[in-house]
N, C-alpha and C positions, 0 to 999 in steps of 0.2 A: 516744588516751585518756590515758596516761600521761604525755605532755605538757599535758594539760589541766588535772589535778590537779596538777601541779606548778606551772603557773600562777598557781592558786587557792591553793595552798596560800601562795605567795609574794607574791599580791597584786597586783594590775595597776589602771591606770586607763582609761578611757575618756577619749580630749582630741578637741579640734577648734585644730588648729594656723592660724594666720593672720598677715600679713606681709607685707612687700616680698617675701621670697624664702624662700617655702619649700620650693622643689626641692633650694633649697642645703640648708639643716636637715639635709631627709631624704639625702641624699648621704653629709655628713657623719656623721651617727647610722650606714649603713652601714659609713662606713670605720673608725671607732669600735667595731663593734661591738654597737653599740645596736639592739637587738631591739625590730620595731615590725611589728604585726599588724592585720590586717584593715583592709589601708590605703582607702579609697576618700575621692574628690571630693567637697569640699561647697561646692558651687558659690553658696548664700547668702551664707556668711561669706567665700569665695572663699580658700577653704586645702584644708586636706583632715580624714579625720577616721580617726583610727588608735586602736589600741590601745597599751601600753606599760608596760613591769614598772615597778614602785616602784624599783629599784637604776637602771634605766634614765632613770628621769624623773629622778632626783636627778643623775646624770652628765649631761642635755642641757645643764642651767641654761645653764654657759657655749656651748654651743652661741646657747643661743637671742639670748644679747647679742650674738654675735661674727654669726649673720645677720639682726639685726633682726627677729625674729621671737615670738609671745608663743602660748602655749596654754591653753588652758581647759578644765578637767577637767569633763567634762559626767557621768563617774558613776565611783565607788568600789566595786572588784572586789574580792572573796579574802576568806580568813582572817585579816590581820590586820584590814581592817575591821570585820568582823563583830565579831571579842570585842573591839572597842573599842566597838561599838556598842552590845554589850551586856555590858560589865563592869563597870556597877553590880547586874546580876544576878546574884549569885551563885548562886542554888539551881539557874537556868536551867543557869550555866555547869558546877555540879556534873554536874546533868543527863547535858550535850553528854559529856564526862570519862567517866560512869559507864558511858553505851554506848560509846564507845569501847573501854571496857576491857572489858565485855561481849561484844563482836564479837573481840576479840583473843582473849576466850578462849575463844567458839566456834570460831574459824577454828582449835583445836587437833584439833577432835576431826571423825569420819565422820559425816555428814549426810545422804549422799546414795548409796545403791546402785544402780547399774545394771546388768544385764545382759543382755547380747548374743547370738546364736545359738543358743537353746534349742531345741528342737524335741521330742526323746522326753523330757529333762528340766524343767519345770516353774521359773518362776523362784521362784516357791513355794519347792520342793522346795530351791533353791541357796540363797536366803535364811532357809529355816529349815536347813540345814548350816551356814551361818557363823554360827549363834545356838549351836549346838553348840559350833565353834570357837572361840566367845567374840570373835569380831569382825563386830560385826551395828552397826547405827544407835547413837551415841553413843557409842563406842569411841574412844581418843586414838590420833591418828592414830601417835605411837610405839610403840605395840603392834605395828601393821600390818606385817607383814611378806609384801608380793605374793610372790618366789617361793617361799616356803614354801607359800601358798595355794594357788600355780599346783601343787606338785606334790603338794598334799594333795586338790585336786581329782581329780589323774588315775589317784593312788591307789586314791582312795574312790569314785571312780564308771567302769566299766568304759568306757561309754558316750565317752566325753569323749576323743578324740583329741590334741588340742591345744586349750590356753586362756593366758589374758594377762589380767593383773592390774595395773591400772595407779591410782594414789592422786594425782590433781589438787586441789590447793584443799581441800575438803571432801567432795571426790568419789569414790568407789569402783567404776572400769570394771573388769567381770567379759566380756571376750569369749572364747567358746566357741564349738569346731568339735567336733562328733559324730560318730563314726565308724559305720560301715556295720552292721547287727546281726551278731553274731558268725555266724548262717546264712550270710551274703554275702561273708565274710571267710575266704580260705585261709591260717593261717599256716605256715608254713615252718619245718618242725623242720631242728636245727643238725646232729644227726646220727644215726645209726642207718640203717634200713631201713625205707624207709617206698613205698608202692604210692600214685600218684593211680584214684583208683576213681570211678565214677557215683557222685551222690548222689539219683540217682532217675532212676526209666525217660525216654529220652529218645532221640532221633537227633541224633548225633554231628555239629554245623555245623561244626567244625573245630578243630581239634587240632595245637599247638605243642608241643615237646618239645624243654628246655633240657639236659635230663639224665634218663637213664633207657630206658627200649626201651617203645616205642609198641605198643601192642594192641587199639588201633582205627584204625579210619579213617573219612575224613567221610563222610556219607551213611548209616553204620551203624546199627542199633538196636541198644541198648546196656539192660540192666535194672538195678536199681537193686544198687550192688555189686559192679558188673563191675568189674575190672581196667583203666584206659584206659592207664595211662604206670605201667611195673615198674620197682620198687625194682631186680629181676635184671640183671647183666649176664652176658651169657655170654662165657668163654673160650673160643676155639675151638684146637684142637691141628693140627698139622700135617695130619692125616688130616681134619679139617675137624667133628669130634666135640670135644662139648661135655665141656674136663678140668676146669672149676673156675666160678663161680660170685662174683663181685664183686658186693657190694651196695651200695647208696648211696640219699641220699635225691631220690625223682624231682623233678624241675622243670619245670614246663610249663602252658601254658594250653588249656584244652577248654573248649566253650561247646555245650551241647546245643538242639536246638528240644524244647520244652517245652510241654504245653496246661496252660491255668488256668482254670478255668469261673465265672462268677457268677449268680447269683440272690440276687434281691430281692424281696418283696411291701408295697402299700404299701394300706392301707385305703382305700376312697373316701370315708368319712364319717369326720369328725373335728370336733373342738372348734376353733371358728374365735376368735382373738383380736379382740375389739371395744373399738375406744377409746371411751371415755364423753365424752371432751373435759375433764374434770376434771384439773388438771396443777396441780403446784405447784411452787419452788426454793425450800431452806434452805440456808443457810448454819452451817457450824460452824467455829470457831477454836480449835486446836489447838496446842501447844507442851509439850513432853514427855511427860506422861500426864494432863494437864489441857487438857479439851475444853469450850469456851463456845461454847455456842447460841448463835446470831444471830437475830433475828428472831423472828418467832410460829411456834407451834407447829405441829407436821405437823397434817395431819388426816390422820382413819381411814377408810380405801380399804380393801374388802373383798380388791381385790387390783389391786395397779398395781404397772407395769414402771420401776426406779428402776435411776437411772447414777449413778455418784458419779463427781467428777472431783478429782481432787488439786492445788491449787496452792501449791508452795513455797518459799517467799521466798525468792528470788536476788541478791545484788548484784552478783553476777562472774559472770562462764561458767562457772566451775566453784566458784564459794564459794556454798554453801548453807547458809543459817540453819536451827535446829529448828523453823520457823513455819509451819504446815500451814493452808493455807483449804480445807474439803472442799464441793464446790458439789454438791447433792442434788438433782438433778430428778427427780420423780414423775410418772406418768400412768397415768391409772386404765382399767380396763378389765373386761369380762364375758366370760365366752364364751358363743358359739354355737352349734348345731348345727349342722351345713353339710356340701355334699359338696364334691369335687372332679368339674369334667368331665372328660369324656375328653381331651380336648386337655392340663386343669393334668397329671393324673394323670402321663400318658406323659412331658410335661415334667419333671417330677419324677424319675421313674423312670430317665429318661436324665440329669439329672444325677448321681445315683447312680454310675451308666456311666460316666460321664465320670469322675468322681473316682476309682475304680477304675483306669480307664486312666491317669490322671496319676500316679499311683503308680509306675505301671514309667516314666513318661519322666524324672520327677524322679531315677529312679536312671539314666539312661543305658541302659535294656535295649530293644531293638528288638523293633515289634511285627509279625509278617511278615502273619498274618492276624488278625483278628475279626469275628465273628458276635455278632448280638444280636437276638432277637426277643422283642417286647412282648405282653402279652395280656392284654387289655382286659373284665371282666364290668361287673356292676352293683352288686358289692360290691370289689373288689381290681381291683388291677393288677400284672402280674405280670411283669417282665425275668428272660429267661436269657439269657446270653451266654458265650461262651468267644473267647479268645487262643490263636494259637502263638506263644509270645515265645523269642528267644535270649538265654539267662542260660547262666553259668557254672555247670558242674556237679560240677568236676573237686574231692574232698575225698580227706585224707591218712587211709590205712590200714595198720597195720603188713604189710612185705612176707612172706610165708610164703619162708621159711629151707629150701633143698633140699640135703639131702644125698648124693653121691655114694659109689656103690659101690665099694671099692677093688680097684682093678685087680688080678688076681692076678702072685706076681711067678713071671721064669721062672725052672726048675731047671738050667739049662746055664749051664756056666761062660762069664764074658764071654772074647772070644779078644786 
């Protein structure tokens, strides 16, 4: 690409070379140096037929005497052809000038936002916070400062575990990873006395212990609040009797079997969408806060289903212009009354189910069993289902502080 433009910008010819000898020529122009492109055979004139720079055709000349050889420029490539061709134009040439310098001085500013891994956040939501931060659409790109975003992001939004800010061209990459809801999340106090406890009734699948004295075991039921991994350690004294008490904060992982139930109900009679066949596309052209229609007007649809598509003038990979084409398709529609059968209804109802279940796989929690049964009248349709899933149960609780009675001391002299 960038040899291309350099090219053009320099000027090349198109020849068809002919002769006693023109293998020698081309020989020569390699050992020279001479740069010659898209060589092939032209078997009419019986030479061959190349490309070659303007700096390059003016160094062959003596080439061409020293192998008898003569060329014929069959077409005039580049820039400097062009404003020779038309430099009795001047307004033209102003023109060509004026955008140039208009693109140079859009390529200063942010054109283009995108953003990556959203999920509970909204790219909404992230593109109206950098309207706050005053660096939204039209902003020079020397304002921009990505790690500062990056860590105003993770400031101001809990959610955002790690993100990367990257400014290409005219472009603004926002990529974002989301971290776990803070329910699913233990964290790990630095110091003090802290107990791992149940965070809801459950049987004990199994239990690690990095630090701390264990007070469950697998297979156990356990309610919500029980004690599973103690801040307590015990001292034991010679006599094998507890003399003192070391706290710390526990370490460890428990994962409980857990039930979760759902229910859904889902009407059988509903308003059915009906396309009329009626469809239309407008176009609108857009460039800063001036928007020209294209075309003839909408027409009025009592109610039709419209997509906008955005298309925004690109000349690089990553250089965007402020030039918006917004493509508008309509299609119009009624509703109907209608039921579901039994067969749509249940189908329904179990995807419901299913999206339910893919919830726990997207997190990684294993489902050991599920039940689901459907039930079918003449009005509803109705799923209950339950899971026993293995989740983590294990949350930090300040450890209860025990204090020992003090030994009495004895009245006999030590001997």
């Amino acid at each position: 690409m960038l040899l291309s433009v350099l090219k053009f910008l320099q000027g090349f010819l198109q020849v068809t070379l002919t002769g006693s000898s023109p293998e020698r020529f081309l020989n020569l122009c390699i050992r020279r140096n001479i740069l010659i492109w898209n060589l092939c055979p032209n078997k009419e004139a019986g030479g061959f037929d190349f490309c070659i720079s303007l700096k390059g055709f003016r160094a062959s000349k003596e080439l061409l005497k020293k192998t008898h050889t003569s060329v014929k420029i069959r077409k005039k490539c580049g820039l400097p052809f062009f404003l020779h061709r038309y430099r009795a134009r001047k307004l033209f040439a102003a023109g060509i000038l004026l955008c140039i310098l208009l693109l140079w001085n859009c390529s200063k500013y942010v054109w283009k936002i995108e953003v990556n891994g959203t999920a509970e956040l909204s790219q909404d939501m992230v593109l109206t916070w950098l309207e706050q931060k005053e660096t939204s659409f039209g902003t020079p790109k020397t304002k921009v400062d990505c790690a500062a975003i990056e860590a105003a992001l993770r400031s101001d939004f809990d959610v955002i575990a790690w993100t990367s800010v990257k400014l290409e061209g005219t472009k603004l990459t926002i990529d974002i990873q989301e971290s776990l809801p803070e329910d699913e999340v233990q964290t790990l106090p630095s110091e003090g006395a802290w107990d791992i406890v149940a965070a809801e009734d459950a049987v004990v699948a199994s239990i690690y212990t990095r630090q701390g004295t264990p007070q469950a075991e697998k297979g156990s039921v356990v309610s919500k609040g029980a004690v599973l991994i103690s801040g307590r350690l015990d001292i034991m004294d010679d006599n094998g009797e507890v003399a003192n008490y070391r706290y710390v904060v526990s370490d460890g992982d428990v994962t409980g079997t857990v039930t979760r139930t759902y229910q859904s109900s889902l009407a059988r009679d509903y308003r059915k969408k009906v396309y009329t066949g009626e469809e239309d596309t407008s176009y609108t052209l857009q460039t800063g806060k001036i928007r020209i229609p294209l075309g003839k007007e909408k027409k009025n649809y009592s109610a039709c289903e419209t997509v906008v598509k955005d298309h925004q003038l690109q000349l690089l990979p990553n250089l965007y212009l402020p030039v918006h084409l917004y493509v508008t398709d309509r299609k119009a529609y009624v509703y109907r009354s209608a039921t579901y059968t039994k067969a749509e209804a249940e189908a329904l109802a179990k995807e419901d189910w299913n999206a339910f279940l893919e919830k726990f796989e997207q997190k990684g929690i294993p489902i050991i069993v599920k039940n689901v049964k459907i039930e079918t009248d003449e009005k509803n349709c109705v799923i209950r289902g339950s899971i026993q899933a293995e989740v983590p149960i294990g949350r930090y609780a300040p450890t209860e502080r025990i204090t020992l009675p003090e030994q009495p001391q004895s009245d006999e002299p030590a001997e």
